[in-house]
DOTI-750286 format. One record per atom (N, C-alpha, C): residue in three letters; x, y, z. Coordinates in steps of 0.1 Angstrom, whole numbers, plus 2048, in hexadecimal, padded with zeros to 3 digits. Layout:
BEGIN
ALAXYZ ...
***
This chain:
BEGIN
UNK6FD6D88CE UNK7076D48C4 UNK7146DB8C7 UNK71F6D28CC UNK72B6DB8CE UNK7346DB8C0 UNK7416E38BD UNK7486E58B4 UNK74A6DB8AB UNK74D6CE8B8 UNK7536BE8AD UNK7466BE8A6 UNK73C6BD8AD UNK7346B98A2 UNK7306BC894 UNK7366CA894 UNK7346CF887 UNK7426CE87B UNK74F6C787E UNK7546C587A UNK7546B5874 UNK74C6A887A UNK74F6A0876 UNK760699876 UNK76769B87A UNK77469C87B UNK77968F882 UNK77D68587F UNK78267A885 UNK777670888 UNK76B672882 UNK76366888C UNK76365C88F UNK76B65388C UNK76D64988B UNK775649899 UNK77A6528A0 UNK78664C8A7 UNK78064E8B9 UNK78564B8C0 UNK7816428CB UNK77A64E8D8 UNK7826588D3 UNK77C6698DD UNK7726708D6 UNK76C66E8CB UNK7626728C5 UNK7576718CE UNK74F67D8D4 UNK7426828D5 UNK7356748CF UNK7306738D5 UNK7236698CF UNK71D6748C7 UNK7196828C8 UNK71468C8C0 UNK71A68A8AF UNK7256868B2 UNK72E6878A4 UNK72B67C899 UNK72267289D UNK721666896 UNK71666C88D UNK70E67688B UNK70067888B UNK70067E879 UNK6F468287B UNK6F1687867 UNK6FF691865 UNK70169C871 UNK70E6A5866 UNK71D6A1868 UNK71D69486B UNK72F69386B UNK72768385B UNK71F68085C UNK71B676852 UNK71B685846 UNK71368D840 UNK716694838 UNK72869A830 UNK72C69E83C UNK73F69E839 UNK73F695832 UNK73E68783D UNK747680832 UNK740679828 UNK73767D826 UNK72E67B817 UNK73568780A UNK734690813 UNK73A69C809 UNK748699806 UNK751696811 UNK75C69480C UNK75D6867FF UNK75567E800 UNK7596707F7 UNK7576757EA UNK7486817E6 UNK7466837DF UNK75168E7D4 UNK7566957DF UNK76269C7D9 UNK76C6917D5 UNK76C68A7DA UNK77B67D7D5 UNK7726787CB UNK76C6717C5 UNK76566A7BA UNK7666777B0 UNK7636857AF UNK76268A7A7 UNK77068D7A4 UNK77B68F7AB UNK7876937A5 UNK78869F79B UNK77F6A97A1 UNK77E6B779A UNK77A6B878F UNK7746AF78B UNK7636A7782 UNK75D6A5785 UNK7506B1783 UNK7436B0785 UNK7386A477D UNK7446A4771 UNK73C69676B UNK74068A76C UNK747685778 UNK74867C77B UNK740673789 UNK73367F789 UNK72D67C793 UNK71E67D789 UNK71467678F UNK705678787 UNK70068178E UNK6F0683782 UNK6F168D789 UNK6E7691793 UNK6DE68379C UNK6DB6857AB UNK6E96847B5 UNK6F56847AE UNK7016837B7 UNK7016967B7 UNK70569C7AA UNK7086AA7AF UNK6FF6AF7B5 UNK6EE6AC7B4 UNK6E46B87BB UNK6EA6B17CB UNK6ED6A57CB UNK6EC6A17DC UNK6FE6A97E2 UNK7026AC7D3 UNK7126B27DB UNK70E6C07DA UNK7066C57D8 UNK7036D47D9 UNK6FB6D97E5 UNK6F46CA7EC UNK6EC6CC7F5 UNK6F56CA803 UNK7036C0806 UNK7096BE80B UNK7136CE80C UNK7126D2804 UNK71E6DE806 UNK7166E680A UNK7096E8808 UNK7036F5810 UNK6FF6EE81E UNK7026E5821 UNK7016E5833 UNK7126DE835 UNK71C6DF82C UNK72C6E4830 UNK72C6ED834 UNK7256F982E UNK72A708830 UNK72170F838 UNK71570883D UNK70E70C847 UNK716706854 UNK7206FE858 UNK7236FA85E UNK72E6FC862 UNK736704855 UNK74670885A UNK74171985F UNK73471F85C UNK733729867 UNK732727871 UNK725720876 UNK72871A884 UNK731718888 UNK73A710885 UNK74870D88C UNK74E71688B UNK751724885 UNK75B72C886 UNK75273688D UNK74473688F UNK73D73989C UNK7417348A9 UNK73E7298AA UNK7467248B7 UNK74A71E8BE UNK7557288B7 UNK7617218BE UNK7667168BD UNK76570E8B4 UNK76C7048AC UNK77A7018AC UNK7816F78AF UNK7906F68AD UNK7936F889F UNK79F6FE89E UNK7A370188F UNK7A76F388A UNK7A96E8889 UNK7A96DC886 UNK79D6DA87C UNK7956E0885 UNK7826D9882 UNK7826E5878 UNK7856F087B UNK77F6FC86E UNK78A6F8862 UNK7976F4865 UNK79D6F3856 UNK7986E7850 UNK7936DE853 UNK78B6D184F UNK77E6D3848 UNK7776DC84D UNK7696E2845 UNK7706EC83C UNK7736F483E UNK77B700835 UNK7806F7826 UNK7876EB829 UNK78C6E5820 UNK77F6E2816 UNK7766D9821 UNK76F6D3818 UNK7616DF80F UNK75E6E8816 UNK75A6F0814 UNK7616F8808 UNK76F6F9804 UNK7727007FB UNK7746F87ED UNK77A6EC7F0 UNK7766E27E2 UNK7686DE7DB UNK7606DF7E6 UNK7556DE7E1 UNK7486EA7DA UNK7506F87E1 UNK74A7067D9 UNK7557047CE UNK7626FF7CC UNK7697017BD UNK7646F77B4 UNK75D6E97B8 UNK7586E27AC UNK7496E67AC UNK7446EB7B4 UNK7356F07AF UNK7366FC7A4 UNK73A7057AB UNK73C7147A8 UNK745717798 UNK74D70F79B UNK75B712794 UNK751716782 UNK75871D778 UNK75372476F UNK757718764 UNK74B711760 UNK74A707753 UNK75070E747 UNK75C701744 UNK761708733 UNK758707729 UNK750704725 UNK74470671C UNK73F71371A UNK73871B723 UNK733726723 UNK742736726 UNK74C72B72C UNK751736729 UNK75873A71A UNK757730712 UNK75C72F706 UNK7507386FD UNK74E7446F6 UNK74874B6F2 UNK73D7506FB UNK742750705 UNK73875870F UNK736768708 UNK745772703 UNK74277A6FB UNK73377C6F1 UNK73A7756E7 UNK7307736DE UNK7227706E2 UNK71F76D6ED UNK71076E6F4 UNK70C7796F6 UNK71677D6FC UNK71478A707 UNK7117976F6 UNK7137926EF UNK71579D6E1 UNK70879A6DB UNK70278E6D8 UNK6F778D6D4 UNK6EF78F6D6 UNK6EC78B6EA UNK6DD7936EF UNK6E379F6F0 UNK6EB7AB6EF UNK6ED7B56EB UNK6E37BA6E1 UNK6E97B46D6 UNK6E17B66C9 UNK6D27B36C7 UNK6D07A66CE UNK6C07A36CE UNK6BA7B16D8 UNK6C17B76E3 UNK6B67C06E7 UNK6BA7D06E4 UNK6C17CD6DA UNK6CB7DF6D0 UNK6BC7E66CE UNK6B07E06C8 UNK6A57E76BF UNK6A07EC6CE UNK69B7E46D8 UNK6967E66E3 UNK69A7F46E8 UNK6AA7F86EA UNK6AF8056F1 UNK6AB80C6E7 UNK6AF80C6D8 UNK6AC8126D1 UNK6A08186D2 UNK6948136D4 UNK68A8186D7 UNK6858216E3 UNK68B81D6EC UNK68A8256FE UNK6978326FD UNK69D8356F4 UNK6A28416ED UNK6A78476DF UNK6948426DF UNK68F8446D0 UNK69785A6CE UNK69285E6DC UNK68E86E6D8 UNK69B8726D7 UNK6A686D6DC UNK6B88726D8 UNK6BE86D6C9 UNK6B98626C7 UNK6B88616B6 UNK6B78686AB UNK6A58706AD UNK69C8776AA UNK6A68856AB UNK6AE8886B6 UNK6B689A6B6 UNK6C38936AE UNK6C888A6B2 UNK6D38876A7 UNK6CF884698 UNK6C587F690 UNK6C4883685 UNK6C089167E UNK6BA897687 UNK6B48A7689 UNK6C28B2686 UNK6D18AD68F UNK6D78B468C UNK6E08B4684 UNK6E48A567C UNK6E98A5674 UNK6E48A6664 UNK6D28A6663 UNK6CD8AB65A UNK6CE8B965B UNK6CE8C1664 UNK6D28D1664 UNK6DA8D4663 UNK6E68CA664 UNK6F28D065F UNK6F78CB650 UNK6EF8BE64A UNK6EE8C0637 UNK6E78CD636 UNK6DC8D263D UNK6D28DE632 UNK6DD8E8634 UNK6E88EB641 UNK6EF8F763D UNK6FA8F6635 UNK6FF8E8635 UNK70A8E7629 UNK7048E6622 UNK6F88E461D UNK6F68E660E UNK6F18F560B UNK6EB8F8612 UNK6E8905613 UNK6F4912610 UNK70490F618 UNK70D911615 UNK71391260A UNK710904603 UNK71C9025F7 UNK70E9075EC UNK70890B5F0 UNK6FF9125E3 UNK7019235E0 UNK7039245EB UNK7049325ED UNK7159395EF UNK71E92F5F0 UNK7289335F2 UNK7359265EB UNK7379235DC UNK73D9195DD UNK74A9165DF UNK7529205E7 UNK75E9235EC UNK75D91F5F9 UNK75291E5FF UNK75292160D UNK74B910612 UNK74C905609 UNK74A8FB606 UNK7598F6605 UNK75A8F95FE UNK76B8F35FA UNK7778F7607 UNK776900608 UNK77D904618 UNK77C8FA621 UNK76C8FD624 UNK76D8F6631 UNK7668E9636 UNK75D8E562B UNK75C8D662B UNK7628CD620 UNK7608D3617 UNK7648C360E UNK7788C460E UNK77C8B8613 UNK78B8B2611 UNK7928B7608 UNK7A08BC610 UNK7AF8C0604 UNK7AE8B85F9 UNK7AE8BD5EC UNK7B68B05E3 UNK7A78A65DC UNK7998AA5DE UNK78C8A05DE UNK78B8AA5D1 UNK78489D5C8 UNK78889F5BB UNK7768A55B4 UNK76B8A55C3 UNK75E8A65C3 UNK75D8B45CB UNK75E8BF5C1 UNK7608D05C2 UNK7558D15BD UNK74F8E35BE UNK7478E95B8 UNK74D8ED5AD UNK7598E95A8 UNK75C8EE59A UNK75F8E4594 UNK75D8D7594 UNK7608CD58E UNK7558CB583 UNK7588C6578 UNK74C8C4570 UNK7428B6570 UNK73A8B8569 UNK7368AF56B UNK73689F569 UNK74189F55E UNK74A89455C UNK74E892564 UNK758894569 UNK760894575 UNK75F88F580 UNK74F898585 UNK745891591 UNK74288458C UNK739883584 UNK73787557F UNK742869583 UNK74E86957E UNK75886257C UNK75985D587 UNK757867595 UNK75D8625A0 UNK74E85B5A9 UNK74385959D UNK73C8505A3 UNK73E84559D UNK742840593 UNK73F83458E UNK752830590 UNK75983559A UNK76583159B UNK7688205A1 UNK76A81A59C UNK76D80A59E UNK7667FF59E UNK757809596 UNK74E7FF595 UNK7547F5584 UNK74C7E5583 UNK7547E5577 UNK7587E5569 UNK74E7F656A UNK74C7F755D UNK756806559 UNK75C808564 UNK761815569 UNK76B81355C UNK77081E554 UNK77981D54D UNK78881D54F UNK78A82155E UNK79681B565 UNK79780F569 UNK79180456B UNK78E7F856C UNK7877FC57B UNK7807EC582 UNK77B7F058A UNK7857E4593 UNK7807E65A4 UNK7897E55AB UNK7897D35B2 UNK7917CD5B7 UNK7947BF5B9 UNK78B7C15C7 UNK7897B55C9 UNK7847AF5D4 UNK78D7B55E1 UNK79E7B45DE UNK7A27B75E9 UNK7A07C25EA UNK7A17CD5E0 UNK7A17D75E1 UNK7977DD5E7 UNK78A7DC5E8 UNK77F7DD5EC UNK77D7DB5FD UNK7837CD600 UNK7827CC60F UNK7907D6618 UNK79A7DA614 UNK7A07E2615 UNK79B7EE617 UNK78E7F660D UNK78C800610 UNK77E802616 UNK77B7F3615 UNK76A7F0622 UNK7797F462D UNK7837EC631 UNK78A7F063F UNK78B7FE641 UNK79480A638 UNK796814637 UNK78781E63D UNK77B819634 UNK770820638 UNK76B81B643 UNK76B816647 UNK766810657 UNK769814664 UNK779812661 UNK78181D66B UNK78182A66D UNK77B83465D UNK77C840660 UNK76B841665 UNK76183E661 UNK75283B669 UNK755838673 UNK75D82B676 UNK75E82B686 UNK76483568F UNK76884068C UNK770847692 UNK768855697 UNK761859685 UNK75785F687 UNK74B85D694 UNK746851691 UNK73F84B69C UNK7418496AD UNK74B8476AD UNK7538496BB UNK7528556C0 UNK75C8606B8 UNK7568686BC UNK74A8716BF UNK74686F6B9 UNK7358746C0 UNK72E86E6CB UNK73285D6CE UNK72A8586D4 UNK73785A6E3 UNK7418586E2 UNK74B85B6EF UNK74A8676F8 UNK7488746EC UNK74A8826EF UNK7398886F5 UNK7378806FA UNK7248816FE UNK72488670A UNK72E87C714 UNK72D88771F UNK73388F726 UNK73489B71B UNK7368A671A UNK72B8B0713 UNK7228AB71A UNK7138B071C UNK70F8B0708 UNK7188AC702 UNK7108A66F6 UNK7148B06EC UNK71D8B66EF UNK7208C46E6 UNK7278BD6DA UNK7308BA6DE UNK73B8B46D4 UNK7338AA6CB UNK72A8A06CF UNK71F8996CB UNK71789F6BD UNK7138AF6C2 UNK70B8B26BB UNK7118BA6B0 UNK71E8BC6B4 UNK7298C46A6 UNK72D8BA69F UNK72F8B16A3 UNK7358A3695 UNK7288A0694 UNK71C8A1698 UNK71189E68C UNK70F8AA67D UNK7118B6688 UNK70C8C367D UNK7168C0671 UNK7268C0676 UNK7318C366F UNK72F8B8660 UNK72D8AA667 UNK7298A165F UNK71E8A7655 UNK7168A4659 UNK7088AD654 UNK70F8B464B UNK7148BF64B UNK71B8C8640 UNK71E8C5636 UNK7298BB639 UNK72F8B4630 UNK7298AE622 UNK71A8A462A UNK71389F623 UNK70C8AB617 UNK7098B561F UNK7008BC619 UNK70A8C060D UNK7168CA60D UNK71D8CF607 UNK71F8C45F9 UNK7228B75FF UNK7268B15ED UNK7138AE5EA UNK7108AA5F1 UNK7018A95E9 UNK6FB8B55DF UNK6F98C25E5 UNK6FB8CE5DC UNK7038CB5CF UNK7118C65D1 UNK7198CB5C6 UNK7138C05BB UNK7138B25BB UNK70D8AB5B3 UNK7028AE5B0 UNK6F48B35B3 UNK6EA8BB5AD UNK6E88BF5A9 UNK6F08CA5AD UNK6F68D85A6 UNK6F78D5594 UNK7008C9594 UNK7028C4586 UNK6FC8BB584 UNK6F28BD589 UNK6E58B157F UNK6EC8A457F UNK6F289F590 UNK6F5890591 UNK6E788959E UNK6DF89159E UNK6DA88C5AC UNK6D387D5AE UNK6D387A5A1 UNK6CB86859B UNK6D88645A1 UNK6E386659C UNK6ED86059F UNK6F685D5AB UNK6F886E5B0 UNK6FF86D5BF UNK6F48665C9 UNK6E88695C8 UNK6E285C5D1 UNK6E084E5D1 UNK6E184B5C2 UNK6E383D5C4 UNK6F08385C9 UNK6FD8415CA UNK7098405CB UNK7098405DB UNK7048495E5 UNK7048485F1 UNK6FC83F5FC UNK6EA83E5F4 UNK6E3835601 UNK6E182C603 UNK6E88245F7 UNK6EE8155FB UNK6F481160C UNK6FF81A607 UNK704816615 UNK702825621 UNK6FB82E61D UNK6FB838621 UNK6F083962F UNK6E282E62B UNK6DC82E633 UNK6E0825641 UNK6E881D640 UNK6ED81264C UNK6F881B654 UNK70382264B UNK70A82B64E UNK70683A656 UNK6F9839653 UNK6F7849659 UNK6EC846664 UNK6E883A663 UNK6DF83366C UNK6E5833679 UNK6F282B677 UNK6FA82667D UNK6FE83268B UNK70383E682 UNK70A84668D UNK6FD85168F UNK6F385168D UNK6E9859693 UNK6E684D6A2 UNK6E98426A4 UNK6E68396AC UNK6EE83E6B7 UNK70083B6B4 UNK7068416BC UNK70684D6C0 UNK7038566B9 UNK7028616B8 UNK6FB8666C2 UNK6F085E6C2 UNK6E18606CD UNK6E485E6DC UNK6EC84D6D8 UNK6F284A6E5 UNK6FB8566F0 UNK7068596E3 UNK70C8656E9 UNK7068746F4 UNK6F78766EB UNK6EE8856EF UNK6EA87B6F6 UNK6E58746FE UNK6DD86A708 UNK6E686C714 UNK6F486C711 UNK6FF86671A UNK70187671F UNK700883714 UNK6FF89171B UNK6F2892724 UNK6ED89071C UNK6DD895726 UNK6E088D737 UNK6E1882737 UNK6E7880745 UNK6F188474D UNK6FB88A749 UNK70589074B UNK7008A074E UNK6F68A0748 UNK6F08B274A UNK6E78AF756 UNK6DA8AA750 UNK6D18A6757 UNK6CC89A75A UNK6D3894769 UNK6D088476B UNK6C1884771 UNK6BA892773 UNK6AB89177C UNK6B088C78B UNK6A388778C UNK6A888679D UNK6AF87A7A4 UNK6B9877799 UNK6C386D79D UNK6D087579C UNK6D986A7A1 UNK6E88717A3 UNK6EF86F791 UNK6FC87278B UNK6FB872782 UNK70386477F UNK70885F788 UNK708854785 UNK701846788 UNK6F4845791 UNK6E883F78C UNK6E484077F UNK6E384C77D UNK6DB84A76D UNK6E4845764 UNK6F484B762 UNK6F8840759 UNK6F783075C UNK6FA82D76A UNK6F681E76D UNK6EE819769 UNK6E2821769 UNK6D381A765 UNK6D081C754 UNK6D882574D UNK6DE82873E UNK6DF81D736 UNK6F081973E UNK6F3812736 UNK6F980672F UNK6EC7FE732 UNK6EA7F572F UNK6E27F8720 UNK6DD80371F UNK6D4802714 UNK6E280D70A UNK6E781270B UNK6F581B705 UNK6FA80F6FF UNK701805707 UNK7087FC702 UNK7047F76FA UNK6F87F16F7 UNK6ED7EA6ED UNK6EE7F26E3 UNK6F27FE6E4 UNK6F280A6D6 UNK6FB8086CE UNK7038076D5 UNK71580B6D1 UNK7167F96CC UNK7127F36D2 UNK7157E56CE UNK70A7DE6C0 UNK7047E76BD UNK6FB7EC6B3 UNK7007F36A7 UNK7037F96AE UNK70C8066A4 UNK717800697 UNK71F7FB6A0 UNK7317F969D UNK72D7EE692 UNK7257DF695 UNK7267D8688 UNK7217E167F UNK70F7E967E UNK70D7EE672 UNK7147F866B UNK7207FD674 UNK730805670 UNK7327FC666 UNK7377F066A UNK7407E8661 UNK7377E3652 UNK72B7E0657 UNK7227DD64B UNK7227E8640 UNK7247F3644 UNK72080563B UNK72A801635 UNK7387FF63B UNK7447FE633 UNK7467F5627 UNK73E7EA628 UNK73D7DE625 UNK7367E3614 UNK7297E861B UNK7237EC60E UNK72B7F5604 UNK72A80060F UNK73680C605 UNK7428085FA UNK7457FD5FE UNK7547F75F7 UNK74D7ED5EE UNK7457E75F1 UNK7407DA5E8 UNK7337DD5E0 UNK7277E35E7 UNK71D7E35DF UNK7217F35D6 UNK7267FE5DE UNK7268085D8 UNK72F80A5C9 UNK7377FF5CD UNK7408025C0 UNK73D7F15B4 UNK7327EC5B5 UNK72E7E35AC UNK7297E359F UNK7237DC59C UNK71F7DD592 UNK70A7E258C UNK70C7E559C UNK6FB7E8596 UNK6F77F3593 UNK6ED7F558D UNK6E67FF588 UNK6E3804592 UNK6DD81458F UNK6DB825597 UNK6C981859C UNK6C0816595 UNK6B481359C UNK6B78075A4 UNK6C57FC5A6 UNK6C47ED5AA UNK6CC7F75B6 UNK6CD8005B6 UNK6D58075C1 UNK6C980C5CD UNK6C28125C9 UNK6B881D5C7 UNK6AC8115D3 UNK6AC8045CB UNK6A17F95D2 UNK6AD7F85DF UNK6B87F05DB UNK6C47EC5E7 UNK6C17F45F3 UNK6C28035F3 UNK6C380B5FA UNK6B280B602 UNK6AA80A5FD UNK69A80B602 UNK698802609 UNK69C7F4605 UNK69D7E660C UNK6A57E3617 UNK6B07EA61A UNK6BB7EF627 UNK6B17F462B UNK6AC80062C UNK6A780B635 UNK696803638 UNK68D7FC631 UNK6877F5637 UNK6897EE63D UNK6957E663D UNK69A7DC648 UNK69D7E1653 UNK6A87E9654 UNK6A57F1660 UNK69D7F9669 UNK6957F965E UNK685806665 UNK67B7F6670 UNK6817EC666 UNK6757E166E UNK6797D9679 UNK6887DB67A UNK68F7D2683 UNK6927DC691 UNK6947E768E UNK6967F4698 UNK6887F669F UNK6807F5695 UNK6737FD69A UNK6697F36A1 UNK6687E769A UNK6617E26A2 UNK6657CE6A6 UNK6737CE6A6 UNK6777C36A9 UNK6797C06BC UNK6767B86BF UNK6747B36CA UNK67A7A76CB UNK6857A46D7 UNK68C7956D8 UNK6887906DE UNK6877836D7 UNK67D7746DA UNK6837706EC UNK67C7736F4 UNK67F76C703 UNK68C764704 UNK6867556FC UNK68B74C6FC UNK69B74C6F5 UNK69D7546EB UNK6A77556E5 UNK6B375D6F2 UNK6B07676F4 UNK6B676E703 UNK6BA76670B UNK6B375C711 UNK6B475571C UNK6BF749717 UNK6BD74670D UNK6C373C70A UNK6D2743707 UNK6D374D704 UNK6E2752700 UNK6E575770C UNK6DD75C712 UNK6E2765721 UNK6E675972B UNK6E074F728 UNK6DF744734 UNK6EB737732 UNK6E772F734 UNK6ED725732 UNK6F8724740 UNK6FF71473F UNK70571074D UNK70D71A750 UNK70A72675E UNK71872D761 UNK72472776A UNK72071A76F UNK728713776 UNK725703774 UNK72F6FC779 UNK72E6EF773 UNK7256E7778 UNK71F6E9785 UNK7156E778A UNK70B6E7780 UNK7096F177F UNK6FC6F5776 UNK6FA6EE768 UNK7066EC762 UNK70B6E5756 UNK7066D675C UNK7096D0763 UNK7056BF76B UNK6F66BD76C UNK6F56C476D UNK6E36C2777 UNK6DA6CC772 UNK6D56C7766 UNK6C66CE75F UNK6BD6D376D UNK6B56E6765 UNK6B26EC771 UNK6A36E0774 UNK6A06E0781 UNK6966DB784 UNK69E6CA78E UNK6A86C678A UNK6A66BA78D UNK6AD6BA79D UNK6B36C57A2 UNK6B96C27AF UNK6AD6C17BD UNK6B26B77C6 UNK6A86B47CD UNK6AC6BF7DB UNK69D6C57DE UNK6A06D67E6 UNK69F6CC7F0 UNK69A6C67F4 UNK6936BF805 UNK6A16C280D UNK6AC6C580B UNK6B26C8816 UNK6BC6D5811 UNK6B86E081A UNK6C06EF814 UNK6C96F2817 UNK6D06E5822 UNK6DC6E9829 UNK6D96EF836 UNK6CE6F683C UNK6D36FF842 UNK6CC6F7855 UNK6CC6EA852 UNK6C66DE85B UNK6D16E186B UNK6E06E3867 UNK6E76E6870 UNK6EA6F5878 UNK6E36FE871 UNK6DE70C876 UNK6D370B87E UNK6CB70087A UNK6BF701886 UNK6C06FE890 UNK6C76EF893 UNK6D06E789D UNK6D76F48A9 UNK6E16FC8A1 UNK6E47038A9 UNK6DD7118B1 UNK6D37118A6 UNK6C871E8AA UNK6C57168BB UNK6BF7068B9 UNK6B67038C0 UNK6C47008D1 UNK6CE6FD8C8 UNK6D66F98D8 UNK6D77088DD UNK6DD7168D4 UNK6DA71E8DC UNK6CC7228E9 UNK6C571F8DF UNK6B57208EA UNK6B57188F1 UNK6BB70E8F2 UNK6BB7068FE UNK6C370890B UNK6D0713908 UNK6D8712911 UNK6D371F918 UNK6C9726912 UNK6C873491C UNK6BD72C928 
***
């Protein structure tokens, strides 16, 4: 088989090779008609037309190597080249369907396999809850033994929830905008304004711990303690004055999605140091490679039940329900998430179906199964295998 033949190129005209009449100058211009009927619509062809234009372009492009093997007139290679490139842009080219919320896919099987990582770094969870419960027992521990030394250094300039506040006082600033509150309680807007306000400062909090990870996890582990403190210090002080029915119904509403939330990141973060310290007997950036895919799943985990904490804290926290309708709320969150983290598993089929779907228009035309394989294209690679062996 010499060069013309692989281009198909003029056959019709009077100097044409008898080789040229044969199956691959008939395939061209099969391929080429098929490219004109579609007019850069793949649905303007059926669909044994596209499996048969997908089988025609893979022995186009088996063919413009050969020819640009050998030795081919550039006439003949810009003529396959051509046809060969209209025909990988209407196979290949990226279907607007799938790309229209391809995002939002890409976010869901996220989420359908969040519990999964969650689980394969169950034991950085486990040190991130560990350290920011150690660091409530020493702020509380602190503001018992020192209530100056409370007020300094963790609880906020100008916060109206002191160790010398009474217990009125404290009170007040739990039942603040709920609406029975004697100041009135607070509007709808008001509420999603400061679900935004709280979200952003949790998200911030959260960030940092989970960003500052690799840096062997230090930083990680001081915004858990420092937090931790915090918590501990006002927990003491409401106690202290015989509010503790109360300041807990007031916090683990939204307290357990909230603290859930960034012990997650958090984990993420000491996960992200431990590699950074110790990748084992990989380089350190294999291991994050092979990481993080399950990190991302965290963090993409994380950030809505950020926004949900806020959601509650502003809405359910400041409502109208009773210390026990609180008390159930809060038990009912934390079972939900103990059941969905711990032992939730995504359905195959749900994955595939979000993960998958047409990535090209091709694929979009022609349900899997129905293209006919009997010819792979690669019919004119053998041709030339065999004329080489013939010429030695």
């Amino acid at each position: 088989m010499d060069a013309a033949d692989l281009s198909g190129r003029n056959a019709s005209g009077p100097d044409r090779p008898r080789e040229a009449q044969g199956p691959r100058a008939a395939q061209l211009a099969r391929l080429d008609e098929l490219l004109a009927r579609a007019g850069g619509r793949l649905s303007a062809l059926g669909g044994d037309e596209v499996g048969e234009l997908g089988r025609l372009y893979r022995a186009a492009a088996t063919q413009l190597a050969l020819a640009r093997a050998g030795g081919a007139s550039a006439a003949q290679r810009e003529r396959l080249n051509d046809l060969v490139g209209r025909a990988h842009g209407l196979i290949y080219g990226a279907a607007s369907a799938p790309r229209q919320g391809a995002g939002m896919r890409a976010w869901l099987v996220a989420l359908l396999q969040a519990p999964v990582a969650v689980r394969r770094a169950w034991r950085y969870h486990v040190l991130a809850a560990a350290l920011l419960l150690a660091g409530g027992a020493y702020g509380w521990a602190g503001a018992a033994s020192d209530a100056d030394w409370a007020l300094e250094l963790v609880m906020q300039s100008g916060d109206e929830r002191t160790p010398y506040a009474t217990r009125d006082e404290l009170l007040a600033t739990l039942t603040a905008g709920r609406p029975d509150d004697a100041r009135g309680g607070h509007g709808a807007g008001e509420k999603a304004v400061f679900a935004a306000f709280l979200w952003q400062n949790n998200t911030r909090v959260a960030l940092l711990g989970f960003f500052a990870g690799p840096l062997a996890g230090l930083p990680t582990a001081a915004v858990l303690l420092f937090n931790g403190m915090i918590l501990g210090s006002y927990s003491h002080t409401f106690v202290s004055h015989g509010l503790a029915w109360e300041w807990w119904a007031w916090i683990l509403p939204h307290g357990v999605t909230e603290l859930l939330a960034i012990v997650l990141l958090a984990g993420g973060g000491l996960w992200l140091g431990r590699l950074m310290v110790a990748p084992g007997d990989r380089s350190r950036r294999e291991a994050l490679r092979e990481a993080r895919p399950d990190i991302l799943r965290l963090a993409l985990l994380a950030f809505p039940m950020l926004l949900l904490a806020a959601a509650l804290e502003s809405f359910v926290r400041q409502s109208g329900l009773s210390e026990p309708e609180r008390y159930w709320f809060a038990a009912a969150t934390a079972v939900g998430w103990a059941l969905w983290i711990g032992w939730a598993r995504p359905p195959r089929a749900w994955v595939a179906a979000l993960a998958g779907g047409p990535g090209t228009r091709a694929e979009g035309a022609v349900p899997t199964g129905e293209a006919d394989l009997d010819d792979d294209g690669l019919a004119g690679l053998e041709d030339a295998l065999r004329a080489a062996r013939s010429r030695r």
